[in-house]
mmCIF file as gemmi writes it, N, C-alpha and C atoms, coordinates in Angstrom:
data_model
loop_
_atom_site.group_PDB
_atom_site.id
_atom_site.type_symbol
_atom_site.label_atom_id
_atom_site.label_alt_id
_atom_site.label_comp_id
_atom_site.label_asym_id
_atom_site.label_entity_id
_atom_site.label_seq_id
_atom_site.pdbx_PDB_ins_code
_atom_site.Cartn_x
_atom_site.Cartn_y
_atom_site.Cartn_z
_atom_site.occupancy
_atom_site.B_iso_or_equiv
_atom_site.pdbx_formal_charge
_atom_site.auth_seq_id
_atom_site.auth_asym_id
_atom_site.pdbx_PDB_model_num
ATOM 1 N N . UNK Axp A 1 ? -12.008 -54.545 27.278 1 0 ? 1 A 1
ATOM 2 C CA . UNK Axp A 1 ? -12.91 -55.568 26.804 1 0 ? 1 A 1
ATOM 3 C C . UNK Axp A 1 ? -13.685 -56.175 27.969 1 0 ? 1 A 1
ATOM 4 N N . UNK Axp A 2 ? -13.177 -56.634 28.719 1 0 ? 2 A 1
ATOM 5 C CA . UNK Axp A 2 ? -13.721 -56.931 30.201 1 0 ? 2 A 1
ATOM 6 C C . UNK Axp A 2 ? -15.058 -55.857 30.403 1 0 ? 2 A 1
ATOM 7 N N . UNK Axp A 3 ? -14.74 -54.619 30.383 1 0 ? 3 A 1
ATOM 8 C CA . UNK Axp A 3 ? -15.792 -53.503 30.543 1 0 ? 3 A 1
ATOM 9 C C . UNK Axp A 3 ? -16.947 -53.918 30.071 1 0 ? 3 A 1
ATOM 10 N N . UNK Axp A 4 ? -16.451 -53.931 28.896 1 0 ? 4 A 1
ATOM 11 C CA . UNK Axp A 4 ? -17.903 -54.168 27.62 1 0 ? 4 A 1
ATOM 12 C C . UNK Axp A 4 ? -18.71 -55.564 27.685 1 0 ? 4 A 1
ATOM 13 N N . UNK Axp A 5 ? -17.594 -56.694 28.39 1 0 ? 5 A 1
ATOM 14 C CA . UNK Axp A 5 ? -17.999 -58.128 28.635 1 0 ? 5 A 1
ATOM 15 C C . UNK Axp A 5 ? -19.16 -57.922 29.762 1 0 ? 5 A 1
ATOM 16 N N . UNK Axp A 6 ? -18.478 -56.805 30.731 1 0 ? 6 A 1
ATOM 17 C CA . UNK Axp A 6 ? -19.848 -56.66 32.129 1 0 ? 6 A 1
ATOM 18 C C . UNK Axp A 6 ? -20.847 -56.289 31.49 1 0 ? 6 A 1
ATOM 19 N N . UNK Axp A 7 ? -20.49 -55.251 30.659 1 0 ? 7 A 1
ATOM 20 C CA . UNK Axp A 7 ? -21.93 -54.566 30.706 1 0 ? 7 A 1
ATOM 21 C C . UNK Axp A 7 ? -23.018 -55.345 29.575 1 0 ? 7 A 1
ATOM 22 N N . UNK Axp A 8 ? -22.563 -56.356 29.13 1 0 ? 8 A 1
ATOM 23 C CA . UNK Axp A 8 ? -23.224 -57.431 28.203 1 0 ? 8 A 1
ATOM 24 C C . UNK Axp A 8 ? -24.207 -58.312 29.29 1 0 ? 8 A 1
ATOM 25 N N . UNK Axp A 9 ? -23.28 -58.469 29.78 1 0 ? 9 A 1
ATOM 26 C CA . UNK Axp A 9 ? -23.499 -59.522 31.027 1 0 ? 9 A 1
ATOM 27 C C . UNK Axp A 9 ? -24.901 -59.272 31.918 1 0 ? 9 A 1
ATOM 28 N N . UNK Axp A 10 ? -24.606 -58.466 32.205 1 0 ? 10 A 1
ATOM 29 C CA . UNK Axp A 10 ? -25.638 -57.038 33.237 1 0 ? 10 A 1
ATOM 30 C C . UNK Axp A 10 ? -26.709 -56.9 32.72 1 0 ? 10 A 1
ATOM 31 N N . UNK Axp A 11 ? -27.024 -56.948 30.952 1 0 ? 11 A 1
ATOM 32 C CA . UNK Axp A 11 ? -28.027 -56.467 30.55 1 0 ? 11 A 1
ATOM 33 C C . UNK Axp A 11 ? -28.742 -57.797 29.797 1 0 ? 11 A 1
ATOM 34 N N . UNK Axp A 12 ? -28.213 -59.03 30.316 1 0 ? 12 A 1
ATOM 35 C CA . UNK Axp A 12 ? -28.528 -59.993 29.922 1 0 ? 12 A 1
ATOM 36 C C . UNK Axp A 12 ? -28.422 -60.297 27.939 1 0 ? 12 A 1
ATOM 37 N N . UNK Axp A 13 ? -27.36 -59.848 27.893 1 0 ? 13 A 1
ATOM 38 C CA . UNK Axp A 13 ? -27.314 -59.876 26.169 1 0 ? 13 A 1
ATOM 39 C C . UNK Axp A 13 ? -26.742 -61.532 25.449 1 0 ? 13 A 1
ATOM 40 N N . UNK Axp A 14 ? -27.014 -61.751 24.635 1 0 ? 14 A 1
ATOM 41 C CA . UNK Axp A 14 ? -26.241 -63.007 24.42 1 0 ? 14 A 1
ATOM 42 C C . UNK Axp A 14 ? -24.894 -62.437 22.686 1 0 ? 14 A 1
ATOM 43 N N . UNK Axp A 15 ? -25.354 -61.479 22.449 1 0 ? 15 A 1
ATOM 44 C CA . UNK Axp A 15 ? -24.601 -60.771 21.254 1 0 ? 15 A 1
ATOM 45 C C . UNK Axp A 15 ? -24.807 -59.343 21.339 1 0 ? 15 A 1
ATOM 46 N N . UNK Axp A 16 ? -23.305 -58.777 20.87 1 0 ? 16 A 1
ATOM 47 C CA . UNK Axp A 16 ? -23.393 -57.428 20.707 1 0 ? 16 A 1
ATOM 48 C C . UNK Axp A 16 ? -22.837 -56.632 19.522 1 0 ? 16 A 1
ATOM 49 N N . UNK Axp A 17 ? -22.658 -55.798 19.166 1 0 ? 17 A 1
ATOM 50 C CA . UNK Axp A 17 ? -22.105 -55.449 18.184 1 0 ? 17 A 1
ATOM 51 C C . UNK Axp A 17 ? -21.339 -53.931 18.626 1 0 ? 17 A 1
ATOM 52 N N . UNK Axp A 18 ? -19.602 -53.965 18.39 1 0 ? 18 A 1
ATOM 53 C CA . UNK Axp A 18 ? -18.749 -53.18 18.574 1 0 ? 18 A 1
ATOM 54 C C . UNK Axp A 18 ? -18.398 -51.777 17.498 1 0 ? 18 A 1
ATOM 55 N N . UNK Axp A 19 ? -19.046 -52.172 16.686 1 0 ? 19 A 1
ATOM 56 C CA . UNK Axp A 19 ? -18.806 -51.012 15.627 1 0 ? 19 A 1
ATOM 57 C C . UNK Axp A 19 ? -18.178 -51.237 14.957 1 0 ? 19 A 1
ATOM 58 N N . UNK Axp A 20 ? -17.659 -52.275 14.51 1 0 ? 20 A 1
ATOM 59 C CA . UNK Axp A 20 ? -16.067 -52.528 13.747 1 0 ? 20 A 1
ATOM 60 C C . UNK Axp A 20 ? -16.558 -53.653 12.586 1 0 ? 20 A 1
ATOM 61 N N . UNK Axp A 21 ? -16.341 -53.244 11.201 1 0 ? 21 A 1
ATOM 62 C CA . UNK Axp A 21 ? -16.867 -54.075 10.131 1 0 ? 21 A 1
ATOM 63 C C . UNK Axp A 21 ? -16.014 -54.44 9.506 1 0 ? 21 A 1
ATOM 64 N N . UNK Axp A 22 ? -15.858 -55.515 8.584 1 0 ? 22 A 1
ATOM 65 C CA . UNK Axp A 22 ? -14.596 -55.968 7.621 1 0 ? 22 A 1
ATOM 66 C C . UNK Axp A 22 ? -14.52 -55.544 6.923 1 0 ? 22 A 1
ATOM 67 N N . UNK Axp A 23 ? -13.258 -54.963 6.143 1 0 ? 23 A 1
ATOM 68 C CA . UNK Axp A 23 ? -13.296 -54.337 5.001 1 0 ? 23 A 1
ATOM 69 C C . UNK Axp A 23 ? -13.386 -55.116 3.817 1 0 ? 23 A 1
ATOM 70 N N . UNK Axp A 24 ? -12.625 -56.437 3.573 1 0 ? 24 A 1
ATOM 71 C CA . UNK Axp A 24 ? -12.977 -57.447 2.424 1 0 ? 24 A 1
ATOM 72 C C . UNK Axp A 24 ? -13.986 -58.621 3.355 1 0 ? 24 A 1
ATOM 73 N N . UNK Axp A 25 ? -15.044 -58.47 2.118 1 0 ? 25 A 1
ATOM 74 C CA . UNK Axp A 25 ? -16.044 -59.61 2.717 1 0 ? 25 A 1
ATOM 75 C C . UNK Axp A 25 ? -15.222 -61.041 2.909 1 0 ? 25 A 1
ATOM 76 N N . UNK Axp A 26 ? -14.823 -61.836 2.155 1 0 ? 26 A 1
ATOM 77 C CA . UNK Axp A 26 ? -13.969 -63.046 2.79 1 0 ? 26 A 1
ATOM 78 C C . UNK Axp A 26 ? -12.369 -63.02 2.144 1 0 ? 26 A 1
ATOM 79 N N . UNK Axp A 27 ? -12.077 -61.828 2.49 1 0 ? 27 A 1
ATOM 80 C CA . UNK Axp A 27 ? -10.472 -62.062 1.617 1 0 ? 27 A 1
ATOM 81 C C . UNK Axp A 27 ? -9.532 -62.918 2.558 1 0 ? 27 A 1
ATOM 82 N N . UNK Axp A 28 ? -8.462 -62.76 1.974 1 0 ? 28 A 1
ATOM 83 C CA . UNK Axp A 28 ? -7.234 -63.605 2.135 1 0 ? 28 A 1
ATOM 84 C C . UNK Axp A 28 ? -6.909 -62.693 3.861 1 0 ? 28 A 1
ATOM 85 N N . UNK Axp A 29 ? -7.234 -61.612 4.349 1 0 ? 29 A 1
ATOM 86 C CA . UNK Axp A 29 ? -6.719 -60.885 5.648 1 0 ? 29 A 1
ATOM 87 C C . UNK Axp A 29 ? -7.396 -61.146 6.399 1 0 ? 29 A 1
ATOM 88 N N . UNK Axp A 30 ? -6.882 -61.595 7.503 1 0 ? 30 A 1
ATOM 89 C CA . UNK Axp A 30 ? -8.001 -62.042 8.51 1 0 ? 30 A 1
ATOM 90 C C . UNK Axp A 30 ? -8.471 -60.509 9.71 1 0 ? 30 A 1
ATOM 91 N N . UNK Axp A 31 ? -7.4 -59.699 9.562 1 0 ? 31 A 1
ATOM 92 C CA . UNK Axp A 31 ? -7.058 -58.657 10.531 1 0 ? 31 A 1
ATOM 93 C C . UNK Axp A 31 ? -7.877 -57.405 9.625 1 0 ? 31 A 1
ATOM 94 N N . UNK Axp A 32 ? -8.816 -56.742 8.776 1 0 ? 32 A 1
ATOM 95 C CA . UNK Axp A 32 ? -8.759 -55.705 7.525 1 0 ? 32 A 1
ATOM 96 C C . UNK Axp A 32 ? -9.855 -55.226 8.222 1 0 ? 32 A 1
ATOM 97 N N . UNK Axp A 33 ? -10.195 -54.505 9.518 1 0 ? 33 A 1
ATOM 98 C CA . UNK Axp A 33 ? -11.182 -54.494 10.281 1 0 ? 33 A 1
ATOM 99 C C . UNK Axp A 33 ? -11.099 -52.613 10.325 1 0 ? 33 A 1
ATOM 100 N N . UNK Axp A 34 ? -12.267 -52.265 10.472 1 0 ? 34 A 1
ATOM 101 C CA . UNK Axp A 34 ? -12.239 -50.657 10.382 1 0 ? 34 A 1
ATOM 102 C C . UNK Axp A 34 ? -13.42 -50.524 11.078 1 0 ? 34 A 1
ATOM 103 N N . UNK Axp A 35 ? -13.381 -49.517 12.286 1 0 ? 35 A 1
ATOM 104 C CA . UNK Axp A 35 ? -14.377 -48.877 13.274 1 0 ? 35 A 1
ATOM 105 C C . UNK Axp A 35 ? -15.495 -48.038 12.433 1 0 ? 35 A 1
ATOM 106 N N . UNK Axp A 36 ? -16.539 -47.944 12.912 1 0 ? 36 A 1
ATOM 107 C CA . UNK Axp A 36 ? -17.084 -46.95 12.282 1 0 ? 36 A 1
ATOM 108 C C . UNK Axp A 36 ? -17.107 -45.708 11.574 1 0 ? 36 A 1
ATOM 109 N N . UNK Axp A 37 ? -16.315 -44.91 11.972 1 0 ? 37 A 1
ATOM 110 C CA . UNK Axp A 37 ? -15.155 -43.727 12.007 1 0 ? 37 A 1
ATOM 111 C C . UNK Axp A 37 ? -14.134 -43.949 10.973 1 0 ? 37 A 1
ATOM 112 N N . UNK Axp A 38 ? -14.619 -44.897 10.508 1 0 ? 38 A 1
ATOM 113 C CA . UNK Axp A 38 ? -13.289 -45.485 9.301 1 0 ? 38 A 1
ATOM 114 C C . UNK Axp A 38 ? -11.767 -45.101 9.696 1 0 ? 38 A 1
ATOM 115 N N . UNK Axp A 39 ? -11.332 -45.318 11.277 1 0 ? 39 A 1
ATOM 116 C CA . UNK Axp A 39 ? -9.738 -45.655 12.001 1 0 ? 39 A 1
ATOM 117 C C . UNK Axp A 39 ? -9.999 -47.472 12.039 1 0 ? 39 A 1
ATOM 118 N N . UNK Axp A 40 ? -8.561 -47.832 11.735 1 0 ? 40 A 1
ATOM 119 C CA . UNK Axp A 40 ? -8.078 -49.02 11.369 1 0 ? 40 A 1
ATOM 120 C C . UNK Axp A 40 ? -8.578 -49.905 13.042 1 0 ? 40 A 1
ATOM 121 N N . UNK Axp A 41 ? -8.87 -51.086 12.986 1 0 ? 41 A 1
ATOM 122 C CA . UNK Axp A 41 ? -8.709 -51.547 13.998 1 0 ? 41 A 1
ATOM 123 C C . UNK Axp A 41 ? -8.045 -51.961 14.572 1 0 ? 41 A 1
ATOM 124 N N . UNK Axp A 42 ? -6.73 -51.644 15.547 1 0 ? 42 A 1
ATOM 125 C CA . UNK Axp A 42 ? -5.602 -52.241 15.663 1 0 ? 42 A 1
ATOM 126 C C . UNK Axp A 42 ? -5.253 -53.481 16.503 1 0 ? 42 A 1
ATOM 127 N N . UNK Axp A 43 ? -6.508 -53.957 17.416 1 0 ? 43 A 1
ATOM 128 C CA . UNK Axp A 43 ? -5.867 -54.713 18.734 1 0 ? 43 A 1
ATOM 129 C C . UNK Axp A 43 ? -7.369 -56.368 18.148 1 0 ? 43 A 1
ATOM 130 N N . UNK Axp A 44 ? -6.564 -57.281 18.079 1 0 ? 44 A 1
ATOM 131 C CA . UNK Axp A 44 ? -7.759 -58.611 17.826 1 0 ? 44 A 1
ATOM 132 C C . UNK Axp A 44 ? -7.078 -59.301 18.414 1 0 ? 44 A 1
ATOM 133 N N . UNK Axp A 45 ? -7.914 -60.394 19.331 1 0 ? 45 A 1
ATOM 134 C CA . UNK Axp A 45 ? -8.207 -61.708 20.216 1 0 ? 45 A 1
ATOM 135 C C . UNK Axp A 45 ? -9.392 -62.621 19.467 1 0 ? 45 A 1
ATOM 136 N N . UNK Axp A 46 ? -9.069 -62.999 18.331 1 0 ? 46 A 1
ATOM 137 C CA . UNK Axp A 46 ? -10.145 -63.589 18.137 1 0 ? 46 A 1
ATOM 138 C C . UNK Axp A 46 ? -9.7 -65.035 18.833 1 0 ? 46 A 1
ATOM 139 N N . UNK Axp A 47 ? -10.54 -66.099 18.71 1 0 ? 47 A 1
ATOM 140 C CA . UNK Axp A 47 ? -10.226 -67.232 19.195 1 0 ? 47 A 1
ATOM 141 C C . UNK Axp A 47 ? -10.054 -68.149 17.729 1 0 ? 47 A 1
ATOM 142 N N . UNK Axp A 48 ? -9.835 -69.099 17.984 1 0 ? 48 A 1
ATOM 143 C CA . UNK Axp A 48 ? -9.36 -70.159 17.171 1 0 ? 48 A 1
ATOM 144 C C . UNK Axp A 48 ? -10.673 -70.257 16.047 1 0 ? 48 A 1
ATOM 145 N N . UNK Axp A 49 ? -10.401 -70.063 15.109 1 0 ? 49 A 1
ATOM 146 C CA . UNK Axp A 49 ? -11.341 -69.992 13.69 1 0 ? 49 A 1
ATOM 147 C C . UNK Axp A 49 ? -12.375 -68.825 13.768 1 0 ? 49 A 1
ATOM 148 N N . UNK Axp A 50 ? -11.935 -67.827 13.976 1 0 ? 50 A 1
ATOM 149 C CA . UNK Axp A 50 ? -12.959 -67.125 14.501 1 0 ? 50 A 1
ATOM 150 C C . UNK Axp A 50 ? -12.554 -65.744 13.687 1 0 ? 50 A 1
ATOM 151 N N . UNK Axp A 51 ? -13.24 -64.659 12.725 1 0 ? 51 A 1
ATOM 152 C CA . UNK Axp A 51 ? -14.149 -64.837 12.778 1 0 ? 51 A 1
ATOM 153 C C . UNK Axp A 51 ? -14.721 -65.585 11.661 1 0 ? 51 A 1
ATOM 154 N N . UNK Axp A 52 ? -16.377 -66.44 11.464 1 0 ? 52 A 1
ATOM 155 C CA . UNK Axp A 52 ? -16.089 -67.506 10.545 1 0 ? 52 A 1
ATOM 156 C C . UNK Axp A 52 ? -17.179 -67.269 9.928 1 0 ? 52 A 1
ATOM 157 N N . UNK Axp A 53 ? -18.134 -65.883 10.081 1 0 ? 53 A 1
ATOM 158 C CA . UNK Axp A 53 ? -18.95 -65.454 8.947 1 0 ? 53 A 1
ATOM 159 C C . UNK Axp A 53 ? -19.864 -66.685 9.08 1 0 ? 53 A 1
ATOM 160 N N . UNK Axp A 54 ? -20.499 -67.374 10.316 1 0 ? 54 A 1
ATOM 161 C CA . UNK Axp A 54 ? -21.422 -68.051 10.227 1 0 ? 54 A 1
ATOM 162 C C . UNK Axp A 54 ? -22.781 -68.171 9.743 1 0 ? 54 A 1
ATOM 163 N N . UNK Axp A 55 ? -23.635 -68.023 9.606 1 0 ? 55 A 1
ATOM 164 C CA . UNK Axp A 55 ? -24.927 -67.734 8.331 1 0 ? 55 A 1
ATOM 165 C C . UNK Axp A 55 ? -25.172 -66.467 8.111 1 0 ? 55 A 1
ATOM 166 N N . UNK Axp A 56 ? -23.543 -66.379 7.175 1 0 ? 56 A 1
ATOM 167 C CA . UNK Axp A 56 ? -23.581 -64.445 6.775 1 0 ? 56 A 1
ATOM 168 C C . UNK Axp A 56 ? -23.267 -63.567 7.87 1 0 ? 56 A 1
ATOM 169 N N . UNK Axp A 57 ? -23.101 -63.918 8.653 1 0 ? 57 A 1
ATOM 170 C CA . UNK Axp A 57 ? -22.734 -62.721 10.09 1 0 ? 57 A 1
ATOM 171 C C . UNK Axp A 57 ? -21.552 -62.981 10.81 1 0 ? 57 A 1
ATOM 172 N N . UNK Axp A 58 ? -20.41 -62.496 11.164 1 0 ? 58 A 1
ATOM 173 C CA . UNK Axp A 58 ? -19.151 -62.42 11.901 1 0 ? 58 A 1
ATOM 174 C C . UNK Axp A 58 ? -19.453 -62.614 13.167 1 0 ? 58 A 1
ATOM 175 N N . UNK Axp A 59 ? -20.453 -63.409 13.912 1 0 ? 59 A 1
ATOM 176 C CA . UNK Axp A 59 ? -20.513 -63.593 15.153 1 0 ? 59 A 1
ATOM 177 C C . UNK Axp A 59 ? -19.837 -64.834 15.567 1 0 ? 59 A 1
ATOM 178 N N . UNK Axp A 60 ? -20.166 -65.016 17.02 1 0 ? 60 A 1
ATOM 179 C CA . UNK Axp A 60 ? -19.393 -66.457 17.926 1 0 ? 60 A 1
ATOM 180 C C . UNK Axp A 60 ? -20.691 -66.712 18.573 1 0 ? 60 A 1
């Protein structure tokens, strides 16, 4: 993650997008996350209320 944090950084980005979409739009799972490739997503750090689907979009 660090990796991907530089290379955000580097290219002056303020948002990015990892490939990884929710599988229930606001269900009860906070973890129901699937890569593009439709493999499960196994490893989350979200931070505290996060993610919170802010005007329709899963960003921070």
């Amino acid at each position: 993650m660090l990796w991907v944090n530089s290379l955000a950084v580097m290219s002056g980005l303020k948002a990015y997008w990892m490939g990884a979409t929710r599988i229930s739009a606001q269900g009860p799972q906070r973890d129901d996350w699937k890569w593009t490739n439709g493999q499960p997503v196994k490893y989350f750090n979200w931070r505290t209320g996060q993610p919170n689907a802010c005007c329709g979009y899963d960003v921070d």
